[in-house]
C-alpha positions as CSV (number, residue, x, y, z in Angstrom):
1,X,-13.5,0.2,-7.6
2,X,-16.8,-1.3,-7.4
3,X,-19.5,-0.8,-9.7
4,X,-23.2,0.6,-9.8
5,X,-24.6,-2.4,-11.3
6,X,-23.5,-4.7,-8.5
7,X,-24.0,-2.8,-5.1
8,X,-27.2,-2.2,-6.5
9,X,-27.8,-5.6,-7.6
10,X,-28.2,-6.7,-3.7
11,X,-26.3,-3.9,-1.6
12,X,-26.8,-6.0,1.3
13,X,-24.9,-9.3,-0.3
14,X,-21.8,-6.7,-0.8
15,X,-21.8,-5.3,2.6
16,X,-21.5,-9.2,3.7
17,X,-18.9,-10.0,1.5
18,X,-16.9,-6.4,2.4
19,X,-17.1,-7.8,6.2
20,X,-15.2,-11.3,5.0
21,X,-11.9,-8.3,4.7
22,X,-12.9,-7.0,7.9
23,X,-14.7,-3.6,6.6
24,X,-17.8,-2.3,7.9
25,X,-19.4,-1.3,4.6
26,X,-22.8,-0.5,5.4
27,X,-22.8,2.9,5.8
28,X,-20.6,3.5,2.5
29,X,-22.5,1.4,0.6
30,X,-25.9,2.8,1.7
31,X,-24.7,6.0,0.8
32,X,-23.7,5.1,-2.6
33,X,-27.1,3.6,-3.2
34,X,-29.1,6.6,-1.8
35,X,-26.5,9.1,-4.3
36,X,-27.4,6.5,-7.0
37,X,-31.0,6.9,-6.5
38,X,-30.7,11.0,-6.3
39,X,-28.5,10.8,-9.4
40,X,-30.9,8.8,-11.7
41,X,-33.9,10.8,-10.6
42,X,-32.1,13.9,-11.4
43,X,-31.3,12.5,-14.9
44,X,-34.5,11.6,-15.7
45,X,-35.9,14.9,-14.8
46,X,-33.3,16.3,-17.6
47,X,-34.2,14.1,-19.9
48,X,-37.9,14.5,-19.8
49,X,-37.2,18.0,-19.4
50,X,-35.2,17.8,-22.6
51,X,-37.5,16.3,-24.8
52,X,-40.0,19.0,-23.4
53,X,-37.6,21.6,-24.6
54,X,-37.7,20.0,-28.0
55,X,-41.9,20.4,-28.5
56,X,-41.6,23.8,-26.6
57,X,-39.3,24.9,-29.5
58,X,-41.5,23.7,-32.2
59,X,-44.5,25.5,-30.7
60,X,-42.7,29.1,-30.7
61,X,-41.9,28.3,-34.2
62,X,-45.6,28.0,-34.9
63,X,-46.7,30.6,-33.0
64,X,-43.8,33.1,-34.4
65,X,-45.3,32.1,-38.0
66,X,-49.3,32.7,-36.9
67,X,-48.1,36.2,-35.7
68,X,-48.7,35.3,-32.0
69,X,-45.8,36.7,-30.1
70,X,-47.3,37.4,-27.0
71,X,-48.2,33.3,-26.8
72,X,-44.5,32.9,-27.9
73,X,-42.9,35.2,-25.3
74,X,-44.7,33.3,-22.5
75,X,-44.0,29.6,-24.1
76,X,-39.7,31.1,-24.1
77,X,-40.3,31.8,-20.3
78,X,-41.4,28.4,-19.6
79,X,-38.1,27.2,-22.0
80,X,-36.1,29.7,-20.1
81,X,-37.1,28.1,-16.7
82,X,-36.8,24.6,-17.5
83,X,-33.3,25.5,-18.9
84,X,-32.7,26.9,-15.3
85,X,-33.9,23.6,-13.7
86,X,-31.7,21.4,-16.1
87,X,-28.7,23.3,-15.1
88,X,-29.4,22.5,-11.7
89,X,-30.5,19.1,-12.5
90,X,-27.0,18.7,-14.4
91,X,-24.7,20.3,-11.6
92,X,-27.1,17.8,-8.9
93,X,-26.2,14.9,-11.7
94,X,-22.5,15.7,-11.7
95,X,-21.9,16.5,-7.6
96,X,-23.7,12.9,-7.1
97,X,-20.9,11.2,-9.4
98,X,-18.3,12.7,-8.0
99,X,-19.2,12.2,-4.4
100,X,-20.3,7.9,-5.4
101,X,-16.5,7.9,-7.0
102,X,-15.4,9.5,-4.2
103,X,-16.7,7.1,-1.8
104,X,-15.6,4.0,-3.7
105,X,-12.2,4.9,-4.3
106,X,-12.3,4.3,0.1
107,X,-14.0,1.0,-0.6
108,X,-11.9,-2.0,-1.0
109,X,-13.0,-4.8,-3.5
110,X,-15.4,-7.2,-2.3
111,X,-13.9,-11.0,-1.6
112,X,-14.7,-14.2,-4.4
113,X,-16.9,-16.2,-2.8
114,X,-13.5,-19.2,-2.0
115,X,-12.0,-16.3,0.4
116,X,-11.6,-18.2,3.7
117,X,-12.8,-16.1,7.1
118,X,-9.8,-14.9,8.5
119,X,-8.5,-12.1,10.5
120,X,-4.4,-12.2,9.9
121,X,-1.5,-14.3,8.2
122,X,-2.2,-17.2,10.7
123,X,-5.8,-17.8,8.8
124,X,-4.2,-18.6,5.7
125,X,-5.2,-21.8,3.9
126,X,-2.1,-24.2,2.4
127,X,-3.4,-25.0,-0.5
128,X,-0.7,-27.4,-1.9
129,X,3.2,-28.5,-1.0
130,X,5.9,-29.5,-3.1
131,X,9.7,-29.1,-3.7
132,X,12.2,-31.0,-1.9
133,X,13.4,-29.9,1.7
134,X,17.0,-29.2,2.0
135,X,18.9,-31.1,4.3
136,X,21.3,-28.6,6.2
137,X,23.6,-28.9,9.4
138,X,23.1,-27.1,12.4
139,X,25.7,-24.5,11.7
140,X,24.1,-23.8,8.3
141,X,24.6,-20.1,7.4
142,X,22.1,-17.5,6.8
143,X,22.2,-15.9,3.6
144,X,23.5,-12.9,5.0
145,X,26.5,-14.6,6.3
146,X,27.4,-16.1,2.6
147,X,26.8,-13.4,1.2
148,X,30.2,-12.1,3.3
149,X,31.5,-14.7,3.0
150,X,31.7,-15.3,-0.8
151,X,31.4,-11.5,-1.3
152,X,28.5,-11.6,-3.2
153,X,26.2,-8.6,-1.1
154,X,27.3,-5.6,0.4
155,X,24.7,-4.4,2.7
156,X,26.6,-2.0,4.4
157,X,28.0,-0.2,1.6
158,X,24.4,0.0,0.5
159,X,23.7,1.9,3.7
160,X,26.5,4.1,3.0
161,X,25.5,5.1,-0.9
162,X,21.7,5.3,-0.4
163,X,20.0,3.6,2.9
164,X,19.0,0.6,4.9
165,X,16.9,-1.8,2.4
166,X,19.3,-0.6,-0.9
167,X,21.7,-3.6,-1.3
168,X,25.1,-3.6,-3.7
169,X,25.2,-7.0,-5.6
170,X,29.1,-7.5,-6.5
171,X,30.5,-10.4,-9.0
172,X,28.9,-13.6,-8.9
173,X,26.3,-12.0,-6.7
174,X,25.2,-9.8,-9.5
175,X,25.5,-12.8,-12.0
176,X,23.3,-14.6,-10.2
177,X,20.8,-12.0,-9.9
178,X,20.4,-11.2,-13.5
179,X,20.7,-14.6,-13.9
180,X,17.5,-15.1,-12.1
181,X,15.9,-12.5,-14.2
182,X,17.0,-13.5,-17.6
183,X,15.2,-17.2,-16.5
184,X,12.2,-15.8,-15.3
185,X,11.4,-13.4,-18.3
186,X,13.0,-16.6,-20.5
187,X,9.7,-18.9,-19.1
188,X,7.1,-16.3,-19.3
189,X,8.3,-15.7,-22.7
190,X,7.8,-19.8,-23.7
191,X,4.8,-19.2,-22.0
192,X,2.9,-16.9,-23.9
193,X,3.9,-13.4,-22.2
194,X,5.1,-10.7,-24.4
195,X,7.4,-8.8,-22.8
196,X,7.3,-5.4,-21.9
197,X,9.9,-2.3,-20.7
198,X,7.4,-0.4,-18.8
199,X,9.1,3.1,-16.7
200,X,9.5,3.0,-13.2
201,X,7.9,6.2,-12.8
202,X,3.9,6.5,-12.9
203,X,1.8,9.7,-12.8
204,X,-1.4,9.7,-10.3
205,X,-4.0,8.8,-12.6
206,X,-1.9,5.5,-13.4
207,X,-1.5,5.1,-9.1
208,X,-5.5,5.7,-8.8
209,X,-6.2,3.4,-11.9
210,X,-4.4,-0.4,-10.1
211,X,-5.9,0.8,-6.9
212,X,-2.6,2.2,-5.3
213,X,-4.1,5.7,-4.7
214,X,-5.4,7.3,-2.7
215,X,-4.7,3.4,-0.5
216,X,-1.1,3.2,-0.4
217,X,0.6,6.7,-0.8
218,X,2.4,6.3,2.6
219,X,4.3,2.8,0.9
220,X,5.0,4.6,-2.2
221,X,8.2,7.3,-2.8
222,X,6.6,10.2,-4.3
223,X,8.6,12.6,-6.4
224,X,6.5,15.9,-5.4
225,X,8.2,18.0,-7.6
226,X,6.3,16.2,-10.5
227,X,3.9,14.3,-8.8
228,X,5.2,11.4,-9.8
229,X,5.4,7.6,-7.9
230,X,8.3,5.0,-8.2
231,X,6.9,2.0,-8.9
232,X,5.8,-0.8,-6.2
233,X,5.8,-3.4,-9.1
234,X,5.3,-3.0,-12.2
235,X,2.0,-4.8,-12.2
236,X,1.0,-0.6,-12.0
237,X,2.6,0.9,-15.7
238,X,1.7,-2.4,-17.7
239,X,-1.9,-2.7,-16.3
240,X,-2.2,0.9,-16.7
241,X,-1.1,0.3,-21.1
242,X,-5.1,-0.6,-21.3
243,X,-6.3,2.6,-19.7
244,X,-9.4,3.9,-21.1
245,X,-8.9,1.3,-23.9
246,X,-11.6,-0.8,-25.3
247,X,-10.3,-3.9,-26.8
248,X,-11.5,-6.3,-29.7
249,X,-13.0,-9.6,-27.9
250,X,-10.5,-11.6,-30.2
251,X,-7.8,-9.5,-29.2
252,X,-8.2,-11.2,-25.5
253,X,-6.5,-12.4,-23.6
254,X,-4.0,-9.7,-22.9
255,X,-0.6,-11.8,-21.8
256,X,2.5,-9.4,-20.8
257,X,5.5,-9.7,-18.8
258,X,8.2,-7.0,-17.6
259,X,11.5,-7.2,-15.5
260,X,11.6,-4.1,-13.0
261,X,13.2,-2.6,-9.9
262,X,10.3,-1.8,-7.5
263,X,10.9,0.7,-4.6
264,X,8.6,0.4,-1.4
265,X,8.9,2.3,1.8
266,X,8.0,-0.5,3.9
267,X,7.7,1.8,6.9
268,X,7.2,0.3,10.4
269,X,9.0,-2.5,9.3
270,X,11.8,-4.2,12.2
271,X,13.4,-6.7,13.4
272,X,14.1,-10.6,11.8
273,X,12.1,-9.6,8.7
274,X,14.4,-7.2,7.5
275,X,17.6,-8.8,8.1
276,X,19.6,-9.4,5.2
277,X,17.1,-9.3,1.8
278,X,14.2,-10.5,3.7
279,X,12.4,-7.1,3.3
280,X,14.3,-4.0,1.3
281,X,13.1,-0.6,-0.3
282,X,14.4,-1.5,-3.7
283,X,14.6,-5.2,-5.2
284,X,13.6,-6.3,-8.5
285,X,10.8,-8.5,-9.6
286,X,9.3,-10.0,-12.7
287,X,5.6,-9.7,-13.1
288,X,2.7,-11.0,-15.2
289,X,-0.3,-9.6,-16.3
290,X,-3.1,-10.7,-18.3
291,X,-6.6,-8.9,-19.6
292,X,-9.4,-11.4,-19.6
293,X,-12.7,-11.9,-20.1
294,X,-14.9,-12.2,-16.6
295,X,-15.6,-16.2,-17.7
296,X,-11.9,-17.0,-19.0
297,X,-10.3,-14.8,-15.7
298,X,-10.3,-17.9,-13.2
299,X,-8.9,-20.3,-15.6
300,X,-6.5,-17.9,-16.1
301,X,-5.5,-17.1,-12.3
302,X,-5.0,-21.3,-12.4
303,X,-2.7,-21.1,-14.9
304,X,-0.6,-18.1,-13.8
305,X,-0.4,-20.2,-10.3
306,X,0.7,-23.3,-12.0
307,X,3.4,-20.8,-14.0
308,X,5.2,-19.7,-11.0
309,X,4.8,-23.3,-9.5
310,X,7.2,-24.5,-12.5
311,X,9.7,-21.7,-11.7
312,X,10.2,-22.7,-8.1
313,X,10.3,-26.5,-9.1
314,X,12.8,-26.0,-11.5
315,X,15.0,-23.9,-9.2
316,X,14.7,-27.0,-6.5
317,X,13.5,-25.2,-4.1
318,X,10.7,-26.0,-1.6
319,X,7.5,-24.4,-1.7
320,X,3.3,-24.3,-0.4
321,X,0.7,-22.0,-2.0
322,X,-1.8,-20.1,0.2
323,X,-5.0,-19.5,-0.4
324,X,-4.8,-15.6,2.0
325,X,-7.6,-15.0,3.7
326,X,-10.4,-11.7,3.9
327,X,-8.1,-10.1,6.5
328,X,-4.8,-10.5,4.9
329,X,-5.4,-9.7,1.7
330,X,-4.8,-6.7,-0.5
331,X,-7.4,-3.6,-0.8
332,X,-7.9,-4.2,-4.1
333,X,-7.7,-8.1,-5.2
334,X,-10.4,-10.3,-5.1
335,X,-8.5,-13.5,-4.1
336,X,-5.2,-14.1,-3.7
337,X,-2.5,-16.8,-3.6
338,X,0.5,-16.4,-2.0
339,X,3.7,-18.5,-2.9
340,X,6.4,-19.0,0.1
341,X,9.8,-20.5,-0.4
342,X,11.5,-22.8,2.8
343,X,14.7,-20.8,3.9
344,X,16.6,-23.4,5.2
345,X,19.2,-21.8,7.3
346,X,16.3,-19.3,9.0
347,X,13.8,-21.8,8.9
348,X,10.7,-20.2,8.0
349,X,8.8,-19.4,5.2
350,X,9.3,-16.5,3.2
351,X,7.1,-15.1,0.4
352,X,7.9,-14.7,-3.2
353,X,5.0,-14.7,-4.8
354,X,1.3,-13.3,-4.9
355,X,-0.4,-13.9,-7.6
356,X,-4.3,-12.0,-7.9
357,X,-7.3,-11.6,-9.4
358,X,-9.1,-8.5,-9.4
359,X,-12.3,-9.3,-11.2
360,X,-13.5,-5.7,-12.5
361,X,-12.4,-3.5,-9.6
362,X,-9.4,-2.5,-11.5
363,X,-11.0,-2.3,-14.3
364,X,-13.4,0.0,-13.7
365,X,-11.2,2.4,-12.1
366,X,-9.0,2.2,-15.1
367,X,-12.2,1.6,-17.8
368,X,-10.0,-1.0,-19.3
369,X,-13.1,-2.6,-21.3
370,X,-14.0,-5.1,-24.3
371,X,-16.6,-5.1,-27.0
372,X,-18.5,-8.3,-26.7
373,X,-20.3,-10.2,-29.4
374,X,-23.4,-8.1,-28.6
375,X,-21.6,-5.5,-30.0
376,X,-21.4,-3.4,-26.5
377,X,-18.7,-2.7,-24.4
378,X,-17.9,-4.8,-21.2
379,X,-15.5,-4.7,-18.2
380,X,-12.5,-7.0,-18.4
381,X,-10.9,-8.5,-15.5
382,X,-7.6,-7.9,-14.6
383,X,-4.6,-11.1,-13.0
384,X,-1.2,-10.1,-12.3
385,X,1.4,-12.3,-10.2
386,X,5.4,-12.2,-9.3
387,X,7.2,-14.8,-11.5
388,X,8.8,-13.9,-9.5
389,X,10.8,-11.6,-6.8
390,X,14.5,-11.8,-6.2
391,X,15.1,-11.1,-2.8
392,X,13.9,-14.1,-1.2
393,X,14.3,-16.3,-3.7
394,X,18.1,-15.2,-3.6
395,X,17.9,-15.8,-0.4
396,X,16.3,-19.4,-0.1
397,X,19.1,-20.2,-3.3
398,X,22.1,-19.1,-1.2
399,X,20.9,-20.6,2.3
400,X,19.4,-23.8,0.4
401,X,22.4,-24.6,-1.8
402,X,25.0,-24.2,0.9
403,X,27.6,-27.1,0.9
404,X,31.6,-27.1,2.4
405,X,32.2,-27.0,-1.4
406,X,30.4,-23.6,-1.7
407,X,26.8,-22.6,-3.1
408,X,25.1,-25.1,-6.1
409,X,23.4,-23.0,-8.3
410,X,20.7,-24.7,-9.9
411,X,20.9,-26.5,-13.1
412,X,18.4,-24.1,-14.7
413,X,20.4,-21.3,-14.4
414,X,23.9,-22.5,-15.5
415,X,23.2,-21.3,-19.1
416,X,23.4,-17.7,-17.7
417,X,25.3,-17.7,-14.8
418,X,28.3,-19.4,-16.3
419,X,29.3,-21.1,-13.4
420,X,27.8,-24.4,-11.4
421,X,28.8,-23.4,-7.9
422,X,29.8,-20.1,-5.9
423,X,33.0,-20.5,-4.1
C-alpha cells in the first residue's frame, strides 16, 4: 500500500498519478491526510503528556518526603486525569491507524512516471519486436486440434475429472510440458535465481501482504474451512519469505525462482479466449522474484525483461513487449511489461509474460525492509515476472512448429524432451 511519507509529501501529485489508472483518489487520499493529521496531534499530546507525567511523579515524591500530603493527593489527581486523557489519546492514536490502513488497502499503487495514458489493452505501447514469424498454410491447425491429433491434451477428460479450464497432459504432451519447465528453471538458475519450492496454499495475511486481498478474492479459490487461498502464482508465498524481515544491505539483491501450478477462477471469462489453453483455472508457471534496493529496482526490472526475452528467443518463437498502460494494469504494480507470443494458426497475440515492478507498495504492506548504511531501516522494492507460463507458450510451440512431418520441438529443449519432433 502506499505510504505516509509520500501522500503527504504532495497529496495532490498522488491523486494525479492515481487518475493515470483511472481512480478518483481525492477523496481517499484527503481522508488519509486529515486521519494523518488527527493521528500525529493525538501523539504529540501523549507524549507531552508523558513527559508531564514523569515531573508530576518526581514532585509527589518530594512532597511525600516534606510531609505534604494534601499537596500530593491533588498533584495524583492531576496524574490521574492526564492518565485518563492518554488513554483516550492512545485509543484516538490507534482508531486513526486502523482506519488510514484501512483505506489504503482500497487504494491501488500510484503509476511510475513512463506509464502511458490509457484506458484498456488497445492503449498499450510495443515496446520492441523480435523472433521470427512462422510461415504456416492456410489449413494450419490450432493447437487444440494437434493436441487430438497427436494425443498430447485431453480437454474433455479434464472436464470429466475436475472442470472446464483443468487440462490432462498425456505422453509426449506431458514431456513436453515438464520439458518446458525444467528449461525455464535451468536459465533462471544460470542466471542468478536460487530456486525455491514454495506451497501452493497461502494464509490471508500472505494474500493481503502481495496485494491480492482484500483486491482479488473473487479470482482466487478459497478453502474456507481454513482460510486458506491456492495460489494465483507463486510470485505470492516467495514474496511473502521476506515478510516482516529486515535484511542486511549486502544481502541485496534478493534473486529467487520457483516452478508452480497456479489456480485462478477466471470468472466471466468466454468465448475464443478460452478455447483450448488459451485461458484455464490451473496451469503452471515459473516465476521470478527479486528484493532490491529503490535505486538498483529499475535496472533490475531491465534485466528480468531482457531474461524472459532470451527464453522466448531461444524457443524460436515470435514475440513484442508492451509497455501496459494506467488502465490496464494491475492494482498493485507500478509499471508493467507484458510479453505476447504470435500464435500462428489463431493469429493473434497471446500473453505469456508480465513482468512488474512494484516500487514499495508491496513492501509496505508486507514491511519487507533493509538497513541502510545510515544504519536505519528502509523499504525495499519488490520485481517479480513469468519466465514464464505454459499454456500459451505450449500453445504458440505446437501451432508454430506444425509441419506434414509433425510438431519440431525446439532445439533447446531436446536435452529434456528426448525427442526432436511429435508425430
Amino acid at each position: 500500500m502506499l505510504t505516509l511519507q509520500l501522500i503527504n509529501q504532495n497529496p495532490e501529485e498522488v491523486i494525479a498519478r492515481l487518475a493515470v489508472k483511472h481512480f478518483d483518489g481525492r477523496e481517499p487520499i484527503m481522508r488519509v491526510v486529515e486521519l494523518d493529521k488527527q493521528r500525529r496531534a493525538s501523539q504529540k499530546v501523549r507524549d507531552d503528556n508523558a513527559a508531564q507525567l514523569n515531573r508530576l511523579a518526581a514532585q509527589i515524591g518530594a512532597l511525600m518526603k516534606q510531609g505534604q500530603r494534601d499537596e500530593a493527593e491533588q498533584v495524583k489527581a492531576q496524574v490521574a486525569a492526564l492518565k485518563q486523557t492518554n488513554k483516550e489519546m492512545e485509543d484516538r492514536v490507534a482508531q486513526a491507524e486502523h482506519d488510514i490502513e484501512e483505506i489504503l488497502l482500497s487504494v491501488p499503487n500510484v503509476p511510475y512516471s513512463g506509464v502511458p495514458e490509457g484506458k484498456t489493452a488497445a492503449d498499450n505501447v510495443v515496446e520492441k519486436t523480435g523472433g521470427p514469424m512462422p510461415d504456416l498454410p492456410d489449413d494450419a491447425l490450432p493447437h487444440w486440434d494437434l493436441a487430438k491429433k497427436y494425443n498430447l491434451i485431453d480437454f474433455d477428460l479434464g472436464v470429466k475429472i475436475t472442470g472446464a479450464g483443468f487440462p490432462v497432459y498425456i505422453g509426449k504432451g506431458a514431456r513436453l510440458q515438464r520439458a518446458l519447465i525444467q528449461f525455464f528453471l535451468d536459465q533462471a538458475g544460470e542466471a542468478g535465481y536460487t530456486e525455491v519450492q514454495p506451497p501452493y496454499v497461502v494464509n490471508e495475511d500472505s494474500g493481503r501482504g502481495t496485494g491480492q486481498l482484500p483486491d482479488k478474492e473473487g479470482q482466487m479459490y478459497h478453502c474456507q474451512v481454513d482460510n486458506f487461498y491456492l495460489i494465483p502464482t507463486a510470485e505470492v508465498p516467495v514474496t511473502n519469505i521476506f515478510r516482516d524481515v529486515i535484511i542486511p544491505q549486502d544481502q541485496l539483491p534478493k534473486r529467487l525462482c520457483a516452478y508452480s501450478a497456479c489456480f485462478r477462477r477466471e470468472a466471466g471469462s468466454y468465448g475464443k479466449d478460452v478455447r483450448g489453453l488459451n485461458r484455464l483455472h490451473q496451469f503452471d508457471k515459473v516465476e521470478i522474484v527479486r528484493i532490491e534496493r529503490p535505486e538498483d529496482s529499475y535496472a533490475a526490472l531491465e534485466q528480468m525483461k531482457d531474461h524472459v526475452q532470451s527464453l522466448l528467443d531461444k524457443l524460436g518463437l515470435p514475440w513484442h513487449i508492451l509497455r501496459l498502460c494506467g488502465g490496464d494494469m494491475s492494482f498493485t504494480s507500478a509499471i508493467t511489461f507484458d510479453f505476447e507470443v504470435w500464435s500462428g494458426a489463431q493469429k493473434r497475440w497471446l500473453e505469456v509474460s508480465s513482468v512488474s515492478n512494484f516500487e514499495t507498495y508491496q513492501s509496505n504492506r508486507l514491511k519487507c525492509r533493509y538497513r541502510g548504511d545510515d544504519k536505519k531501516t528502509h523499504l525495499c522494492h519488490t520485481l517479480n515476472g513469468s519466465a514464464l507460463a505454459l499454456p500459451r507458450i505450449m500453445a504458440a510451440l505446437l501451432e508454430n512448429n506444425q509441419t506434414p512431418e509433425g510438431i519440431r520441438v525446439p532445439e533447446c529443449l531436446h536435452r529434456y524432451t528426448g525427442f526432436t519432433i511429435i508425430d
